[in-house]
C-alpha positions as CSV (number, residue, x, y, z in Angstrom):
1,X,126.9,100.5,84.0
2,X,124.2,97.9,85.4
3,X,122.8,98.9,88.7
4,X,121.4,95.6,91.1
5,X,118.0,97.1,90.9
6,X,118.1,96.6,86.6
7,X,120.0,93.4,86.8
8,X,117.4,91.6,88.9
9,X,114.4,93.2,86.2
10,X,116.4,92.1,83.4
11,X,116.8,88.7,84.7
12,X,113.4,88.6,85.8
13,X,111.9,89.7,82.4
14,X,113.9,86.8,81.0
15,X,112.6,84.2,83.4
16,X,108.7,85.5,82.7
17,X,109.9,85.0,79.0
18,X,111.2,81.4,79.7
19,X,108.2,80.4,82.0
20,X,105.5,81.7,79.2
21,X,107.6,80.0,75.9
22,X,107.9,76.8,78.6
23,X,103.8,77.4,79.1
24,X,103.9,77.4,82.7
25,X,102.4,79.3,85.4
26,X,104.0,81.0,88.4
27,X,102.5,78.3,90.5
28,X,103.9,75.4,88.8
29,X,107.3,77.1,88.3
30,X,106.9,77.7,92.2
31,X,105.9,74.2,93.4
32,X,109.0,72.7,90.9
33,X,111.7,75.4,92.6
34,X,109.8,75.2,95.9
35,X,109.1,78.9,96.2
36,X,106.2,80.5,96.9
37,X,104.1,81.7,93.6
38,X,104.6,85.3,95.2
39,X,108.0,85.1,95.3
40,X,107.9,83.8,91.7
41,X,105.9,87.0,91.2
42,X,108.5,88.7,92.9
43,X,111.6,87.3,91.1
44,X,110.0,88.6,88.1
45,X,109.5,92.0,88.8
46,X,112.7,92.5,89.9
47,X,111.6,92.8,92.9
48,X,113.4,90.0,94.7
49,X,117.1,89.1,95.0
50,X,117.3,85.5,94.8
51,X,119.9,82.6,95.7
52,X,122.6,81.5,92.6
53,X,121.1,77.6,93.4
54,X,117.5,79.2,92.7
55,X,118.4,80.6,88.9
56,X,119.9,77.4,88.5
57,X,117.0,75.2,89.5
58,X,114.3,77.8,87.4
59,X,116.7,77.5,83.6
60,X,116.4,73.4,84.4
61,X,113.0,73.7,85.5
62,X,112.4,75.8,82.0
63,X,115.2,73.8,79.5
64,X,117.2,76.8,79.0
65,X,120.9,77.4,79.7
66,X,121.4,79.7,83.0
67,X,123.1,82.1,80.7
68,X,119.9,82.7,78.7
69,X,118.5,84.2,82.0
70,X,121.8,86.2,82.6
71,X,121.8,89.9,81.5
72,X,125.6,89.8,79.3
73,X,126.4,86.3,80.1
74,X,125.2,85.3,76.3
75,X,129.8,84.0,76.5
76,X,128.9,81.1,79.2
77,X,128.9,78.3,77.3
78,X,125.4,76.7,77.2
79,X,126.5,72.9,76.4
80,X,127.7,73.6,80.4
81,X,125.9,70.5,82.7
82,X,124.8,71.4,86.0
83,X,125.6,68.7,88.5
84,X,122.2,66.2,89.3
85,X,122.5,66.9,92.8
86,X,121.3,70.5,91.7
């Protein structure tokens, strides 16, 4: 079984993975999503829960499919749009 502590590290292992194959840095991940590069820092580590919208905006922000960044979500069909107003 998953605890919440290992989901957020997984997912935030894949988003480092995203944001370094994208060649971004924290800070320009952070000023697309609006965070703070801390909580970017954060996010990553595992160290901060984060809002659905916010894992949504970070794959577009990266041109992956949310459920590349979702620990056994690999089913979620990636063709999937999200809305613009996201």
């Amino acid at each position: 079984m998953v605890t919440v502590r290992r989901f957020y590290e997984e997912v935030g292992r894949r988003l480092r993975q995203a944001r370094l194959r994208a060649e971004l840095t924290q800070q320009e991940l952070a000023d697309v999503v609006e965070l703070s590069r801390a909580s970017i820092a954060n996010i990553e580590g595992g160290r901060q829960p984060f809002a659905v919208h916010t894992l949504a905006l970070c794959a577009r922000a990266l041109d992956v499919p949310v459920s590349e960044l979702i620990p056994g979500a690999e089913w979620i069909d990636s063709e999937t749009e999200l809305p613009a107003e996201v």
